[in-house]
N, C-alpha and C positions, 0 to 999 in steps of 0.2 A: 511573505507571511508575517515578517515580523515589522514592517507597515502598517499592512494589515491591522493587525491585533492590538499596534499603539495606538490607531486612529480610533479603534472599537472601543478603547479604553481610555482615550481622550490623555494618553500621556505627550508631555508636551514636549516639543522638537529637541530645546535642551536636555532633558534627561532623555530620550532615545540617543543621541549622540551616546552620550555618559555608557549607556550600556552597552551600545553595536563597540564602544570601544575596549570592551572587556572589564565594566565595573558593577559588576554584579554585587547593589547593596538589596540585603533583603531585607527591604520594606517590601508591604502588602502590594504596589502596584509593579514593582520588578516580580513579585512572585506569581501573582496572576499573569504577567506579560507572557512570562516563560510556560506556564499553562495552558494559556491559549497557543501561543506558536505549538507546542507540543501538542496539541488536541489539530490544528488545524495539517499540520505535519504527519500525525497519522502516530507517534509515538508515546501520547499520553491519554488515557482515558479515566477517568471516572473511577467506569466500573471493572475497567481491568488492568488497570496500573501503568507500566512501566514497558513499551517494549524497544528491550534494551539492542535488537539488533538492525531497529528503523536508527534507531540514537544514535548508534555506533556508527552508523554510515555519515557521521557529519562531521567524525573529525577522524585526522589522519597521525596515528602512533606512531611516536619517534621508532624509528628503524633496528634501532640498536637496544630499545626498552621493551625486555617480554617479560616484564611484568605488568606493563599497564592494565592487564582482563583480571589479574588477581586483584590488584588494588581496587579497583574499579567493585569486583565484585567482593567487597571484603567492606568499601563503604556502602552499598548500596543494601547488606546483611544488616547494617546498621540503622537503618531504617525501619519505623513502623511498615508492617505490610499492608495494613488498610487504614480506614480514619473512618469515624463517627459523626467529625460533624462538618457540614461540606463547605465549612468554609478554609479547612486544614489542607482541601486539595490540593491550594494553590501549593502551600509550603511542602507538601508531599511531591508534588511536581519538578518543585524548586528545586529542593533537596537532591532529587534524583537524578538531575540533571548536572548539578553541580558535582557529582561524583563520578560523571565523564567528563567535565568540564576542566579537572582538577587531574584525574588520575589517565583517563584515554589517549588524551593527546591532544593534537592543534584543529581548532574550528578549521574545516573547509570554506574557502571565500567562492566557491563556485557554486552552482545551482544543483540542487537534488532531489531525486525522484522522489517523490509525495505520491501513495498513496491514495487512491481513489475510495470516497465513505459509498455505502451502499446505495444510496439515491444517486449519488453520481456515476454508479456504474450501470444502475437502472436508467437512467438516461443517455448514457453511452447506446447502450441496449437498444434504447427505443428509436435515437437516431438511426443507428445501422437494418434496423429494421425497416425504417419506412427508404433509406438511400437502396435497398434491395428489393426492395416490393414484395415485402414478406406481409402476411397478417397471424396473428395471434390464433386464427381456426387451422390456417396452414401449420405453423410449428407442433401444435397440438396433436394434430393429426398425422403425424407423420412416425411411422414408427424406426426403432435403430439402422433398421437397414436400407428405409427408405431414405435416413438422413444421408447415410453412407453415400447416397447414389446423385445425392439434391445439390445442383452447381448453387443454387439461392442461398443454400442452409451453408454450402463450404465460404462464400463470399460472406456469410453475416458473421461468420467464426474470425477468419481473416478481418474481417473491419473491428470486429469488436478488441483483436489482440493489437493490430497497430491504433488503434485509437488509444486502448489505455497504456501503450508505449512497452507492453512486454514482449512483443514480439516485430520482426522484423521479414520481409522477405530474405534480405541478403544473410545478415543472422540467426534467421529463425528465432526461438526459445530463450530468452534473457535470463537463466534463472535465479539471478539475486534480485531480480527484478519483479517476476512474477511470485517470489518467497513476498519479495516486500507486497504485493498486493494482496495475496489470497493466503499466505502462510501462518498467522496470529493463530497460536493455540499449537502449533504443529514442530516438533524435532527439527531446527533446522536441517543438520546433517541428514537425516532419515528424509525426508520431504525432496531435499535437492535429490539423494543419491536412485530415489525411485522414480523421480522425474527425469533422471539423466539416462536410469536403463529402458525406461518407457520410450521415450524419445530415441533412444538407439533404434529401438524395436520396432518404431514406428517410420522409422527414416528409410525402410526398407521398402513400406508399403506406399509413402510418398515420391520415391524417386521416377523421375519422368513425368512427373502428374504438373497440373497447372497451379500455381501460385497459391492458390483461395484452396485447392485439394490438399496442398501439403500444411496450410495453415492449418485446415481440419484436422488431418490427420494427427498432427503434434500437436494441437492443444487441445483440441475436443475430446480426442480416446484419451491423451495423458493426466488432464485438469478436473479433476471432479469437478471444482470455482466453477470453473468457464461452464461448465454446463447447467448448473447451478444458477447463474445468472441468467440465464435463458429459461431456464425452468419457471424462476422467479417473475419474469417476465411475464410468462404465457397466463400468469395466476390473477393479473390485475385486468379489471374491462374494457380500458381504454388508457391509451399514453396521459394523458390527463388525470389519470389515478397517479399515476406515479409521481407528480407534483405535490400529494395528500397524503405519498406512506410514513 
């Protein structure tokens, strides 16, 4: 991403060095850098700021520092909470970044789960669709209990959760994982702890079933999202709309 975003921005190979190595000067094109990686990351938006526990997942708090959630949240209090004119995002971005950068802990040097934007989960979607041989009058027409019963509709559930990496056969349910996809807006705590006893409850009705039934079972009944995306789905006329939303 953060290639990405200096190529888009035409920053040159010298100063990407300067930064990947921890020198965060803010001028306008370090601040836009870090706006885009955060927009293309899934943790900065526009029109909804700041979310602070996609960001948090990218660095790792010294062991023995539990303060770093208060400092962290004590500079990020200090912050405008929105901006007027849009060329401040960058520095609103910057800023906010800079008060995990400073106070959370150490950059992770490993790779992390990004976030799918909604055209790329509608594409997710429309792939799993057509690898099933599903159509848009079949989903439509099927009602809850017919789903219940439909081996096509359990496989498109299944493809759609291992594609966007939330779920696993051997694992099941990732749920810091599928917070980070579908969660924005939602209590973490409250969000996990309903998904954890849904998925109990649900682990009952899956035992003994095939792979693509238990994928059903745990994320279709559990995930309002997942269904959601499907729903979304069935509303466009053709996979080729979804290149247009």
């Amino acid at each position: 991403m953060v290639l990405d975003c200096a190529e888009l921005m035409s920053i040159s190979p010298t100063k990407l060095s300067r930064i990947r190595s921890g020198l965060l000067v803010g001028d306008d094109e370090t601040k836009c850098l870090i706006r885009c990686v955060g927009v293309s990351a899934g943790f900065w938006s526009d029109r909804t700021g700041l979310r602070k526990d996609l960001l948090a997942q990218y660095f790792v708090p010294h062991p023995t520092d539990d303060l770093n959630f208060n400092r962290t949240e004590a500079c990020l209090k200090e912050l405008p909470g929105s901006v007027s004119n849009p060329h401040d995002y960058c520095d609103l971005a910057f800023e906010s970044f800079l008060c995990f950068y400073y106070n959370f802990g150490n950059l992770k040097q490993d790779s992390m789960f990004v976030p799918l934007d909604h055209l790329q989960l509608q594409h997710v979607t429309a792939r799993c669709v057509e690898v099933h041989q599903l159509t848009k009058e079949q989903l439509t027409s099927l009602s809850e209990e017919a789903m219940d019963t439909n081996d096509n509709v359990h496989c498109l559930v299944r493809c759609i959760g291992l594609q966007t990496g939330v779920y696993s056969d051997r694992e099941g349910v990732y749920l810091d994982l599928i917070y980070a996809q579908y969660g924005e807006g939602y209590c973490e705590e409250e969000y996990k702890r309903n998904a954890f006893e849904c998925i109990k409850q649900q682990r009952g009705f899956a035992y003994g079933t095939s792979p693509s039934k238990r994928a059903y079972q745990l994320l279709y009944k559990c995930f309002e999202n997942v269904r959601n995306v499907i729903s979304a789905y069935e509303l466009h006329d053709s996979v080729e709309d979804l290149f247009w939303a």
